[in-house]
N, C-alpha and C positions, 0 to 999 in steps of 0.2 A: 496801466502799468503798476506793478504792486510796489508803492514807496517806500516798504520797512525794510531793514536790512534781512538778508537770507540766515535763513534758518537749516542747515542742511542733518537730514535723517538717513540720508541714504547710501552716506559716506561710511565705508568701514575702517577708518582709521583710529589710531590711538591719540586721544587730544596731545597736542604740542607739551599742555603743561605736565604732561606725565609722563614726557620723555627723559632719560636718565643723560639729559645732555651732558652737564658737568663731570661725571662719573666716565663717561663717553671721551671727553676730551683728553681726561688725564690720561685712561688709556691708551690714547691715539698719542699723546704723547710721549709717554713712556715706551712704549712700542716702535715709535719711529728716533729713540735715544737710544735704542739698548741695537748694537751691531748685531749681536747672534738674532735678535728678532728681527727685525726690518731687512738682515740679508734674506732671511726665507720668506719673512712678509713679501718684498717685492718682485720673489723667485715665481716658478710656475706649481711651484708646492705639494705636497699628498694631502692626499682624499680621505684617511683616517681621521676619526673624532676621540682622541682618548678622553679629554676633561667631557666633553659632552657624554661619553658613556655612562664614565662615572655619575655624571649628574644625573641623567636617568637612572641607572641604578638606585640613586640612593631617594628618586621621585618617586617610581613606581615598586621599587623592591618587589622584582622580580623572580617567580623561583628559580630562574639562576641568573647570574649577575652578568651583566651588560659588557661586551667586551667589545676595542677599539677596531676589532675586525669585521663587524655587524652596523660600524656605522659610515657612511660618506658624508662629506661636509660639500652639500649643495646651493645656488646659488637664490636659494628659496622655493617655494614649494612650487610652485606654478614653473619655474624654471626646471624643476625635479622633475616636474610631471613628463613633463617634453621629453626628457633623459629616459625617465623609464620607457613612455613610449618608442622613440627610437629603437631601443636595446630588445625591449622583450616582445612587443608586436611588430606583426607584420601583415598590410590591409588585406595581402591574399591567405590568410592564413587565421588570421583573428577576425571573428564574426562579427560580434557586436560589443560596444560596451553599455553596461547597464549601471543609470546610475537613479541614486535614490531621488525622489519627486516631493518637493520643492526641489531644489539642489542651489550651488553655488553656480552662480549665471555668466562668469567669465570664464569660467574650465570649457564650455563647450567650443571653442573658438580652438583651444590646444589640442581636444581630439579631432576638429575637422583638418588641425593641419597636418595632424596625423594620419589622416586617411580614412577618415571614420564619417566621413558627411552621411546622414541620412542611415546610418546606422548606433543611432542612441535611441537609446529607450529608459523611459520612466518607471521607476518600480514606487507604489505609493508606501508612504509610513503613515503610521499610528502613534499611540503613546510609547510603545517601546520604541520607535524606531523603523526601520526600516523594515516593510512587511518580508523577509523571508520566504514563507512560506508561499508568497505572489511570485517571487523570485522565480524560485524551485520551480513553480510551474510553468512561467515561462522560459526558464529554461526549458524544462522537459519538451513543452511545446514546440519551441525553435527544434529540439534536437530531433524530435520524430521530424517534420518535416523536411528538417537538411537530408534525413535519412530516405527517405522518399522522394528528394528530387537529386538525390546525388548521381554524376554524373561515371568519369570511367576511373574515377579513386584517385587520379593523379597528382602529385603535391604540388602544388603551386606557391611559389617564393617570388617574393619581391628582394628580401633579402639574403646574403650566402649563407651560409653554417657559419656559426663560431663554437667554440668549445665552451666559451664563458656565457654562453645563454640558453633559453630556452623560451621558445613564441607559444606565448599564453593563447588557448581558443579565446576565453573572454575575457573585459575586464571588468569589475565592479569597481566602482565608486560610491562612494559616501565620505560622511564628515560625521563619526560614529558618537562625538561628544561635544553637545551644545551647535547643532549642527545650523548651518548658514544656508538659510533664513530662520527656521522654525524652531532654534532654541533646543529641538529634543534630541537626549543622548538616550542610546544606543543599551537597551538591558545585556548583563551579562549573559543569558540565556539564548539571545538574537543574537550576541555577536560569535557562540558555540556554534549555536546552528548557522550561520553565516561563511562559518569558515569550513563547517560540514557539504556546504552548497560548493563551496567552490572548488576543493580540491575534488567533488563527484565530475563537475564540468568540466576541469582544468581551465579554470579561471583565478585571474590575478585581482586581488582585491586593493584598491589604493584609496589609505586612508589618512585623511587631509586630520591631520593630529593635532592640529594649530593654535587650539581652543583650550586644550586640556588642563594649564595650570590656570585660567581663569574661571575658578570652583567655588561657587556658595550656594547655600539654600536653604532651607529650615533646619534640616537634618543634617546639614553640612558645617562645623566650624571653616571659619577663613584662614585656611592655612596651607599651604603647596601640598599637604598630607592628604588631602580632600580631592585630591586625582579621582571622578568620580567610578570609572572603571579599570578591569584592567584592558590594555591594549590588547586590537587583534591580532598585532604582531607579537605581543607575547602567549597570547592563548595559543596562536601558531606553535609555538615553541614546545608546547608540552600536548595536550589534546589527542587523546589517542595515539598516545606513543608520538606525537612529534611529526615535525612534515615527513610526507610521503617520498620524496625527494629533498634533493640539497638545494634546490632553489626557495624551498616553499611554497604557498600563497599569498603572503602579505608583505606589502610593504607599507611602513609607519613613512608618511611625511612631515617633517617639524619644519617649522621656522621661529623666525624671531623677530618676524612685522609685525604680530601683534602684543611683544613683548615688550621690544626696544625702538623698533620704528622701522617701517617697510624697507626706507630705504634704504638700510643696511645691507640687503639681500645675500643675507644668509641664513642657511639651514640645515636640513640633516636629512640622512633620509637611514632607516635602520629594515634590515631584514637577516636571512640568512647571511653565512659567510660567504658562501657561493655568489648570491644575489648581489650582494653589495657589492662582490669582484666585479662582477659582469658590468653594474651598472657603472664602475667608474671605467669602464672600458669605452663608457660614449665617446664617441668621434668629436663631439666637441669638449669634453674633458682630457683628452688622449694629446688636443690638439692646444688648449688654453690653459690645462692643469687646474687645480682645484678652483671652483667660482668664487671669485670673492675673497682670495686668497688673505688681500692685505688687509679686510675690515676683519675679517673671524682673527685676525690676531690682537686684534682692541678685544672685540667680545671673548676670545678666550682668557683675558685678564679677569674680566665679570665671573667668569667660571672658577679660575683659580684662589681668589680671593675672596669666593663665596658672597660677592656681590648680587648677585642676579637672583640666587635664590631667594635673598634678604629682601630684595627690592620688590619681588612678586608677593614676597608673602606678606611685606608692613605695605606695603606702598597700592600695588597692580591691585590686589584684590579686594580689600576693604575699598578701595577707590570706584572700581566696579561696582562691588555690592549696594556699594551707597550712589550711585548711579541709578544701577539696576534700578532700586524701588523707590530712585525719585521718579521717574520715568514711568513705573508701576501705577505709583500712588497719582499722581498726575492723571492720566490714564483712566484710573477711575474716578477720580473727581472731576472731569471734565469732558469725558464722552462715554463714561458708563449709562448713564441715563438715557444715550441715544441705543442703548441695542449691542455698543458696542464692547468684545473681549477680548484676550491676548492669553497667551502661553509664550516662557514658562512666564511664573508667580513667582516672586524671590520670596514672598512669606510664605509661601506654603507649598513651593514646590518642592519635594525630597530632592531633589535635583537642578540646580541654575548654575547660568554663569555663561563667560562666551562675553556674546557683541553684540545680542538682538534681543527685540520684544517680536513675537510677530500675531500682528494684531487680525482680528476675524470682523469685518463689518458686517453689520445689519441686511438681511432681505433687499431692503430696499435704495441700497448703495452698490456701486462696482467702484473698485479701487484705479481702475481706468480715469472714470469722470473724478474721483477724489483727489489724483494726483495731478488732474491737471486741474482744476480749480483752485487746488492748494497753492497751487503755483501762480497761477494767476491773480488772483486774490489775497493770498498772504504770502508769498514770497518763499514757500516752503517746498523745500525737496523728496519726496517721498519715493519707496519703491515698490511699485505694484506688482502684487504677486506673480503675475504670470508673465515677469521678467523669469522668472525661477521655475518656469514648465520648461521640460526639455523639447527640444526643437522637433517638429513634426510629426511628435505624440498627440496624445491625448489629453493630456490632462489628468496626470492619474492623480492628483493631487486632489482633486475636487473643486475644491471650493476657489480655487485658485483667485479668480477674479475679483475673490471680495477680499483680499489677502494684502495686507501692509507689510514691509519690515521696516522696523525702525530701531537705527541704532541709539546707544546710549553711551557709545564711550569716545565719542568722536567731538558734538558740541559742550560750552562748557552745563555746568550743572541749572544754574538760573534760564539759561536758554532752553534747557527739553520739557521746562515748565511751561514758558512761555509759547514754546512750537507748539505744545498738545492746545494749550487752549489756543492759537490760532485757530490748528486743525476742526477743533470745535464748532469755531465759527464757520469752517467751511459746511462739517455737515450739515447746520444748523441751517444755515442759506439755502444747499442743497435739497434738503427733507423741504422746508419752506417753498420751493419752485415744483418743488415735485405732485403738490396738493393739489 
């Protein structure tokens, strides 16, 4: 039994001491003092985001500016997802959703209650991201053969017609900046052709936006300015004249778990004006009204009083960054010599930022046997990459098995020193048994 106290890396939360508690409370009080707030706080409330617009707006500066009819105020993103699902698919009508390989390992549980079991597929990335161009072809793939084994055309519905939707063939997923597990965001060039792919399929692209104001890198000053792309819900916007329809292809998911603290569970979700109609049309928002009604009225104080933004750019990000490359620097002074690397590099990647390292072990290691030694042996929580294969793929990821992620923003700063050189000593024991 391993005596030291736990070390955990494979938590993706925001450390306690970074949370804007005090800031949090006065809101919550002021908010439940002032009658015109706290009557609508405790009402079933609207789905409009105006202070949130503006805040994007004046984050990403947009070439055109962000209006309160493009955005829902969701009950965080993973709750969003479900919503979108609901609304826009339907399992006899939407084929597959394709999502990018590593990926985020709790989303797949949302599409199988969706109706998606055994219909997800891994598209692998590279250094830009997410291979497109793999995509494309299996799309094409899929498509000739649906076309060859199609039956007598007839349309098949799980759900009725509404005015306010429209059921996507596919959906893409990704997490297009500082993506979870693997750190890499998404070139502007992949996320053009990205949105080129999808409106050819009529596919829905959903993209987990979570990450975006935590931006630094060599090339990056630390400042909320440092947004390291633009969204694909904005390039939607313009790109060959603009969606093809009034729904579009993209929908941008935000939250503010990894801003202000999960369990606030609130978020955003922005697309078309159409889109965003439809989507507050879910049966469970039609029937609960806005999620989260009474905390987004503490966090839209954050907003109004230009809180939040202050907070991310003195506070979230330097804080990260200097995370980031203790974590880094650790890392290589303590299992570099084993064989062992990671992406990104906050010194030298044009590009960092996010929640992870994710580390590449050595030939002669699988992250399997690492994570459970580490755990045995030093009390250390780790997650092995091919948690982050999609379900009854292949593996497009490759390497998958020798694949760590490890967070940095979740323990405190002296502990992710302390975890790597445990970890150390595990592979050192390991290599040592292996001879």
């Amino acid at each position: 039994m391993a005596p030291m106290t736990q070390i955990d890396f494979f938590q993706g939360w925001p450390a306690t001491a970074m949370l804007p508690v005090e800031r949090l409370k006065q809101a919550a009080n002021n908010a439940l003092s002032n009658k015109a707030i706290f009557t609508e706080g405790f009402a079933y409330g609207p789905d409009e985001g105006k202070n949130i617009a503006e805040w994007l707006s004046r984050s990403y500066a947009p070439a055109q500016p962000i209006s309160a009819e493009r955005i829902c105020i969701t009950g965080g993103a993973s709750q969003n997802l479900a919503c979108v699902l609901q609304v826009f698919t339907d399992p006899a009508q939407t084929e597959i959703v394709w999502l990018v390989e590593p990926t985020y390992h709790l989303v797949f549980r949302v599409f199988e209650d969706a109706g998606f079991t055994g219909r997800m597929r891994g598209i692998p990335e590279d250094e830009e991201g997410m291979d497109v161009a793999a995509l494309e072809l299996a799309l094409d793939a899929f498509q000739r053969s649906e076309d060859l084994g199609s039956q007598d055309g007839r349309e098949k519905t799980y759900k009725p017609h509404r005015p306010y939707r429209k059921i996507y063939k596919h959906v893409i997923y990704c997490v297009p900046s500082f993506s979870n597990p693997s750190g890499k965001t998404m070139s502007l060039s992949r996320r053009e052709a990205l949105i080129r792919v999808a409106r050819k399929y009529n596919a829905l692209v959903v993209a987990d936006d979570v990450y975006d104001f935590l931006s630094w890198g060599a090339t990056h000053p630390a400042n909320l300015a440092s947004c390291p792309q633009l969204r694909l819900v904005d390039i939607d916007r313009v790109i060959d004249g603009g969606p093809e329809d009034r729904f579009g292809n993209v929908v941008s998911n935000g939250s503010f778990s990894k801003l202000i603290g999960p369990g606030c569970r609130v978020g955003w979700a922005e697309g078309t004006k159409d889109f965003i109609y439809g989507l507050s049309q879910a049966g469970s928002t039609r029937s609960g009204g806005a999620p989260s009604q009474l905390t987004s009225t503490f966090i839209n104080e954050l907003l109004e009083d230009n809180f939040l933004p202050e907070y991310i750019t003195n506070i979230l990000v330097p804080e990260g960054r200097r995370r980031h490359c203790i974590l880094a620097s650790a890392i290589k002074t303590h299992l570099g010599h084993f064989g062992v690397s990671f992406t990104p590099d906050p010194e030298t990647s044009p590009v960092a930022g996010g929640y992870y390292i994710w580390v590449q072990l050595p030939a002669a290691l699988t992250a399997t046997q690492v994570c459970q030694e580490a755990l045995e042996m030093q009390n250390l929580v780790l997650g092995g990459g091919e948690t982050f294969a999609v379900p009854g793929g292949n593996a497009q990821g490759g390497d998958l098995h020798r694949r760590l992620r490890l967070c940095f923003m979740w323990e405190d700063e002296g502990r992710l020193v302390e975890g790597v050189g445990r970890l150390g000593l595990v592979i050192q024991s390991i290599l040592a048994n292996n001879k």
